[in-house]
N, C-alpha and C positions, 0 to 999 in steps of 0.2 A: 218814686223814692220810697226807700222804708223807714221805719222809724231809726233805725240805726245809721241810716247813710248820713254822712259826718261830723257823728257821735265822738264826741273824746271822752273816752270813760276812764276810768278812774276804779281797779280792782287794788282794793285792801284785802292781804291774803291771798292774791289771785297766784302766789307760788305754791299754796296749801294744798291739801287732798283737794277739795271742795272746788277750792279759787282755779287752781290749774284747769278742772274741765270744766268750770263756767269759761273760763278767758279761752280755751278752744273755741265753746261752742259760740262765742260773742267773733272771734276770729272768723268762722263759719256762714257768721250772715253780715261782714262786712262792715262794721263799726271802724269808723278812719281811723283810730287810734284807739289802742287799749294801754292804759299806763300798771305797772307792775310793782309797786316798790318793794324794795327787800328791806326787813329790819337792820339791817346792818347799817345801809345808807341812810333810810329816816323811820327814827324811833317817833310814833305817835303819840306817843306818850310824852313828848316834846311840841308846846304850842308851833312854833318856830317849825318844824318840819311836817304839822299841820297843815298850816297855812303854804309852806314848797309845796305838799304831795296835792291841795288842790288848784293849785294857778292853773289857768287855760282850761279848767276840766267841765261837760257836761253835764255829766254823771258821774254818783259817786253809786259804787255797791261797797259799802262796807261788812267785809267778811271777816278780818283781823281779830285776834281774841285768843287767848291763853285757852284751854281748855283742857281737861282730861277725865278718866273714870273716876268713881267712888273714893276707892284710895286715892288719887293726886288733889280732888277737891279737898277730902280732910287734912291732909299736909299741907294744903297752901290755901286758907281762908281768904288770908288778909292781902296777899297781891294777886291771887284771885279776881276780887273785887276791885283792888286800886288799878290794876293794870286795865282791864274790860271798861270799866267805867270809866277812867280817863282817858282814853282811846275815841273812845266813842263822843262822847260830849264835847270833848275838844275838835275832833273830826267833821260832828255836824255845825259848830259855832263855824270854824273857818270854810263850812264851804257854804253858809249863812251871809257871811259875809264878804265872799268871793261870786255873789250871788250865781252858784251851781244852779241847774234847770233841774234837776233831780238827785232826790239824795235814799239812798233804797238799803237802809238799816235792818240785818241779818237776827235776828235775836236768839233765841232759845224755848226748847220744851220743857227746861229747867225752871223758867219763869213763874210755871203753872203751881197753884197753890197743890199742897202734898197731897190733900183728899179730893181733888177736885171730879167730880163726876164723868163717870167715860159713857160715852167718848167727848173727850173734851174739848168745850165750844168755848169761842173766844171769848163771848160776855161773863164766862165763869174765870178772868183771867185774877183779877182781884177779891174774890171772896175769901184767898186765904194766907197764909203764909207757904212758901215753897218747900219742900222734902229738905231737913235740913244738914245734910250731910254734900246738898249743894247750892243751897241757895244764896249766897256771899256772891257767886258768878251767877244765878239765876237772875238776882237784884240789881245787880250791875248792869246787865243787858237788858233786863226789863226798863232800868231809866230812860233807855235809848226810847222806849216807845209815848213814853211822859214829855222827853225833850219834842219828837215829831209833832206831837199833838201839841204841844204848845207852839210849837214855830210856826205852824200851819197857822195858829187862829190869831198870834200877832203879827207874824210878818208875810204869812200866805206864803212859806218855804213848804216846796215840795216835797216831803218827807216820808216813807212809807215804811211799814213795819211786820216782817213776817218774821214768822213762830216754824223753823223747820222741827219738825221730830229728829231723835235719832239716824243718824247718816252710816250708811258701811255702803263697802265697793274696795274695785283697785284703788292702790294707794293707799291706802288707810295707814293712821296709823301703827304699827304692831309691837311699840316698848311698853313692855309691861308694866313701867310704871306708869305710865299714863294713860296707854291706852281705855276705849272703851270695850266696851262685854264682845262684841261680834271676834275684833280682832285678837284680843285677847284668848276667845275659846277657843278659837282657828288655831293657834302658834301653840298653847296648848295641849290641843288633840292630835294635832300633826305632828310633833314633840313626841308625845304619847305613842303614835304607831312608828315610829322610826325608832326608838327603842326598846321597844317591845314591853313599854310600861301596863302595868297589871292594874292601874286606878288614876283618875284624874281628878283633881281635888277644887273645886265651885264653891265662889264665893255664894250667902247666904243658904235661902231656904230653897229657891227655884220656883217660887212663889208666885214672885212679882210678875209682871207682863211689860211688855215694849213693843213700840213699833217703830218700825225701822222703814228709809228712805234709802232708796238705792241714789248715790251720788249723781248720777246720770240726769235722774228724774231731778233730783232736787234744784239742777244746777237748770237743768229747763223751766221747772218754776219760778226759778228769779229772776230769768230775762224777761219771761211771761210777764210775769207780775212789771218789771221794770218798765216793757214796753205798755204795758196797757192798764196799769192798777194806779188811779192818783186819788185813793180817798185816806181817812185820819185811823181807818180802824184795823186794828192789826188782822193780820190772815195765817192761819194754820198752810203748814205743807206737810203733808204725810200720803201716808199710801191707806190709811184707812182701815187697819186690819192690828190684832193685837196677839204676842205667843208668849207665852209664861219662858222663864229664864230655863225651867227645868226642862219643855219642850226644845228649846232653843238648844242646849247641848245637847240632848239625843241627837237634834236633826244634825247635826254639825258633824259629830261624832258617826253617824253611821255616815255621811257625805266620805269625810275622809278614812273609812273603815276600820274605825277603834272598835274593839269587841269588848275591852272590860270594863271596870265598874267606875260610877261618876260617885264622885265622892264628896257632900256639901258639907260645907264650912257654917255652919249656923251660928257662928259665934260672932261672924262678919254681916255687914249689914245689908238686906236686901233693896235699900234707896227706896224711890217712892212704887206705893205698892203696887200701881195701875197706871200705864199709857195707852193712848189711845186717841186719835183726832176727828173732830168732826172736821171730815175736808171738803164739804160744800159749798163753804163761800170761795176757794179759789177755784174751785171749776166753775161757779156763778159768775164769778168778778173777771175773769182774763185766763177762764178755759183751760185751766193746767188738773192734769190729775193723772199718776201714778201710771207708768207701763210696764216695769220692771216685775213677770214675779217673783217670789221673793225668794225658793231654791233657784230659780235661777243667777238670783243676782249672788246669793251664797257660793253658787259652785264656781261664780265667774271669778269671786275675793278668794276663793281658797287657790284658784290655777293660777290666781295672779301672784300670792302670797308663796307658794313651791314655785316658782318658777324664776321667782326675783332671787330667792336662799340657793337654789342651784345655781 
């Protein structure tokens, strides 16, 4: 038997970019049951359909969460924050209480304090406050890791806590208004050579840096982590590697063969100025680390991205 052989798990999100190819690959190694919910049937943000989406459950991964780029954070602080955080706290209370055998809370790179030193290790997760153009949704999910750590030392609820970086791949999202930077440059620059635009216009300086998590990998890191990670201290998932915004459109740009000029917006903000993970301890703790490179994984979101629009 594996660890998954008659697993009923429980994916929040699991209809999302992210959720859809984790619930594949948990499909793939044979988990008896994988449960889906759609917001439409149970809103989390309702104790009452809390408590529905864990009865009978194993496993809970909770993926679920509002999110979006720079711009959708400064327009929605406040249910930003209310929507993540009450999702999440209510989700782990009821499967606390449902006593679930494992509860594997998704969180954020947003979390991290704005200055925080790269590549950034998890014991630096508190030294500061978050980049604050998104920290309302960094705080919120960061509670998630306060609630584990506490459940674990009064109730001994199995609760664990990973920090993925930055995510792109198929599926992604690509509405401009919420999107983040990958999808956003892709629609874009593709934009850009189908009409034979003479400049493309980038938010900020091109300054800043990110790293980025091919969804594939990422979504292997959480079963990893699900099957084999039960301690109280959160774990980075990244690929380990950092490119300034300004490198990032080049490369994007010559991928899909734009020739003219990138044109930065510095009046817009560049969010925090440096990403970057120490991803040591989940390849120490339960063997997961990054396979995707990362033009590769770009050329594979831009084929997926023209090919969905045709």
């Amino acid at each position: 038997m594996t660890f998954w052989d008659r697993k009923r798990v429980l994916v929040t999100g699991g209809a999302g970019f992210l959720g859809s190819v984790l619930v594949e690959r948990l499909e793939g190694i044979s988990a008896e049951e994988i449960r889906v919910p759609r917001s439409r049937d149970l809103d989390l943000r309702r104790w009452d359909d809390c408590v529905e989406a864990v009865e009978d459950v194993d496993i809970v991964i909770h993926l679920a969460a509002r999110v979006g780029g720079i711009g959708y954070n400064m327009a929605n602080p406040g249910s930003l924050f209310y929507d993540n955080a009450v999702m999440g706290i209510q989700l782990m209370e009821a499967a606390r209480q449902a006593s679930v055998e494992k509860f594997v809370a998704v969180g954020t790179i947003c979390a991290y304090p704005k200055f925080t030193p790269v590549p950034f290790r998890e014991e630096d997760l508190w030294n500061g406050y978050p980049e604050e153009t998104n920290a309302p949704y960094g705080l919120a999910k960061k509670m998630l890791l306060v609630q584990a750590q506490a459940y674990r030392q009064q109730y001994g609820f199995n609760a664990v806590y990973l920090l993925p970086v930055n995510l792109y791949g198929p599926g992604d999202n690509f509405d401009p208004a919420s999107s983040h930077v990958i999808p956003a440059l892709i629609k874009k620059f593709v934009e850009a050579v189908e009409s034979d635009a003479e400049s493309v216009e980038v938010w900020g300086t091109g300054a800043a840096s990110r790293e980025f998590l091919y969804v594939d990998d990422a979504a292997e890191g959480i079963a990893l982590a699900a099957e084999r990670y039960d301690k109280p201290d959160p774990v980075n998932l990244g690929a380990g590697f950092e490119i300034t915004i300004r490198d990032l459109a080049t490369l994007i740009g010559g991928i899909v063969g734009f020739t003219g000029e990138i044109v930065w917006d510095t009046e817009k903000p560049d969010g925090q100025p440096r990403r970057c993970l120490d991803v040591s301890r989940a390849e120490r703790e339960f063997g997961f680390r990054a396979k995707t490179g990362f033009e590769d994984g770009l050329r594979a979101t831009i084929e997926w991205y023209r090919n969905g629009r045709v």
